[in-house]
C-alpha positions in Angstrom: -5.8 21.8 20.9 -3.7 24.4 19.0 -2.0 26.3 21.8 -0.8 22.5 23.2 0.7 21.9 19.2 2.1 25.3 19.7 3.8 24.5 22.5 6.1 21.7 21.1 9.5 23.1 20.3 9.6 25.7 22.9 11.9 27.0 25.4 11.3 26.0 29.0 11.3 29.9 30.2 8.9 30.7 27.4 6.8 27.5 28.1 6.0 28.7 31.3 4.6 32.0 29.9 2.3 30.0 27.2 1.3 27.2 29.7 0.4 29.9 32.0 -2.4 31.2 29.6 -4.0 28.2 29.8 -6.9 28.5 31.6 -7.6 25.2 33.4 -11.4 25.7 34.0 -11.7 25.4 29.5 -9.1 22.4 29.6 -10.7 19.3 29.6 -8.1 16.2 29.4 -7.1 12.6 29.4 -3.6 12.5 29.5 -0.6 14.4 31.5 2.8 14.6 30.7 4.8 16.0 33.3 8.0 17.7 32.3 10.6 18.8 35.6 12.4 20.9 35.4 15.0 22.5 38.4 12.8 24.6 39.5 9.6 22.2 40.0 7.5 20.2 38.0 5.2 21.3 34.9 2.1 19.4 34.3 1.0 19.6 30.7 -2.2 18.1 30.1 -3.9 17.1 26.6 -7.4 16.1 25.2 -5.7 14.1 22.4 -7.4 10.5 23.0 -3.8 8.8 22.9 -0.3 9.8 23.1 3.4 8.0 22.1 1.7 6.5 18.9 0.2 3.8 21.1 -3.0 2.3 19.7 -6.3 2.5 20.9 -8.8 -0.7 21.1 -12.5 0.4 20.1 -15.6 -1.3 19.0 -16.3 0.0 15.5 -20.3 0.3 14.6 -21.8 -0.5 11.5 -25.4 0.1 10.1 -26.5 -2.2 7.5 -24.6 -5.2 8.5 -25.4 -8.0 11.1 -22.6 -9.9 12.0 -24.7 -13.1 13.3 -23.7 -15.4 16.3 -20.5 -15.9 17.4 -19.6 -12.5 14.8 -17.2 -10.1 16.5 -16.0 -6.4 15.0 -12.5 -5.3 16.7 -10.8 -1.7 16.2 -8.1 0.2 17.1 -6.9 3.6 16.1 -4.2 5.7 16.9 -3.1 9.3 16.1 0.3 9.8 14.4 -0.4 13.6 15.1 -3.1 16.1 16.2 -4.9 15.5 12.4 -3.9 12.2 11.2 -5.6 8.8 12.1 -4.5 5.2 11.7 -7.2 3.0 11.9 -7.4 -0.8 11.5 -10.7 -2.8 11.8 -11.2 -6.2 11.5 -15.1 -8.1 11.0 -15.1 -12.1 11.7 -19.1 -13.5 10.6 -20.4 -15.6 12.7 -23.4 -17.9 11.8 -26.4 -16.3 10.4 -24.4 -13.2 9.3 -26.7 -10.8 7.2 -26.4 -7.3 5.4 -29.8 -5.6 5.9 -28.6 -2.3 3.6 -25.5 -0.2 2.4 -22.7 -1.1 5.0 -21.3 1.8 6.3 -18.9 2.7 9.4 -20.1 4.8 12.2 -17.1 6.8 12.5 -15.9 7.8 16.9 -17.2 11.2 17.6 -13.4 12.7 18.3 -12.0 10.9 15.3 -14.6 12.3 12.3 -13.0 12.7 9.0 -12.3 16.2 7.9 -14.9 15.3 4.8 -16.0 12.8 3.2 -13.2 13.1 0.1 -10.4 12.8 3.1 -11.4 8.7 3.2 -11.0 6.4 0.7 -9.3 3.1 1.4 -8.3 -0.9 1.1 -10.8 -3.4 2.2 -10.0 -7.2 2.4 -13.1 -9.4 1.9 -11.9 -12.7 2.9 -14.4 -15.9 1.9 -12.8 -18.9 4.0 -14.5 -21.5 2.0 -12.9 -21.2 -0.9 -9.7 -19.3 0.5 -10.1 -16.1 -2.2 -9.8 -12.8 -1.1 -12.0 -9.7 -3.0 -10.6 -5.9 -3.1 -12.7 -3.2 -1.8 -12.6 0.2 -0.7 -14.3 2.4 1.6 -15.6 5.6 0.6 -15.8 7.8 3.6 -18.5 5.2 5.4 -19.7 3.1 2.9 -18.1 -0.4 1.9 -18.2 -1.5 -1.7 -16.6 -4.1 -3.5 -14.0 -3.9 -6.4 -15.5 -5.2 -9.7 -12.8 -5.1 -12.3 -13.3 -0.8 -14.1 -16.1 0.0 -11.2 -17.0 -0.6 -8.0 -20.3 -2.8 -6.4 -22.2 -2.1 -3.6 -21.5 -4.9 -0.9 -24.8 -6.9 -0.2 -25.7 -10.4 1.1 -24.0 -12.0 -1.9 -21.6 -9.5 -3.6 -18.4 -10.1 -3.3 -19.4 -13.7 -2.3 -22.0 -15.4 0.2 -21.0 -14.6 3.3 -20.7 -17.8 5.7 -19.4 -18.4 9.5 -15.7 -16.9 10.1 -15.2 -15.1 6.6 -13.7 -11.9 7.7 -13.6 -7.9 6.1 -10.5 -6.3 7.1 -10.0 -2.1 6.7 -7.4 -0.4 6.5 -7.5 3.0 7.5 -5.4 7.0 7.6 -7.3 10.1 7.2 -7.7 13.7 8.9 -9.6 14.0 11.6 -11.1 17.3 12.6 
């Protein structure tokens, strides 16, 4: 991905010369963006999973958490460059939610935090019963509740019970690898 990031800001005559030690039989892609130019059309082409800061619907996995019937877990994602990822996940419960163990996101292959220090961000636990919502972060994978100086790990009751439609939403931006 480097010599496409080393690319940007060029000169069409020396563009040529770079894109041209490319070799094509290494470069596997998703995306083209052709630039023309008088002389013909360039085809540049790019492994990056999404281009133009448009965002990318996913279906995040968790371990430890089952999000019952009628439960549904949306993502999307986009990259604001080569390194940096904007991610935003939203859990509804459905009936007969559980959490087996420590809930923690299983993170897309081509999106992997640089390490584990690089992610540490807002969660919303929302309880629709009684209309409250609980801070919480998320360490790298893991999803823990706010408790005032310290920090709980999220389990069948803690933050609250969870019931049919209360939702977790994550916010997330780290480096990707």
């Amino acid at each position: 991905m480097k010599i496409i990031s080393d690319l940007i800001g060029t000169k069409l005559s020396e563009f040529r010369i770079k894109l041209a030690s490319i070799s094509s039989a290494s470069l596997t892609a998703n995306r083209t963006l052709n630039l023309p130019d008088k002389d013909g059309t360039i085809a540049l082409t790019s492994d990056i999973p999404n281009t133009n800061g448009a965002w990318a619907v996913f279906t995040p996995s968790f371990t430890g958490l089952t999000v019952g019937s009628g439960g549904t877990i949306t993502g999307r994602y986009k990259l604001i460059n080569d390194k940096t990822v904007a991610m935003a996940i939203v859990i509804t419960l459905g009936s007969s939610p559980s959490v087996t163990s420590t809930v923690q996101l299983t993170y897309p292959t081509e999106l992997t935090p640089v390490d584990n220090r690089s992610v540490i961000q807002d969660v919303t636990y929302r309880d629709t019963s009684s209309g409250l919502g609980f801070q919480g972060k998320l360490y790298f994978r893991q999803l823990v509740y706010e408790t005032g100086s310290s920090f709980a790990t999220v389990t069948s009751t803690v933050p609250f019970a969870w019931a049919v439609n209360d939702t977790i939403h994550i916010n997330l931006m780290y480096e990707t690898q």
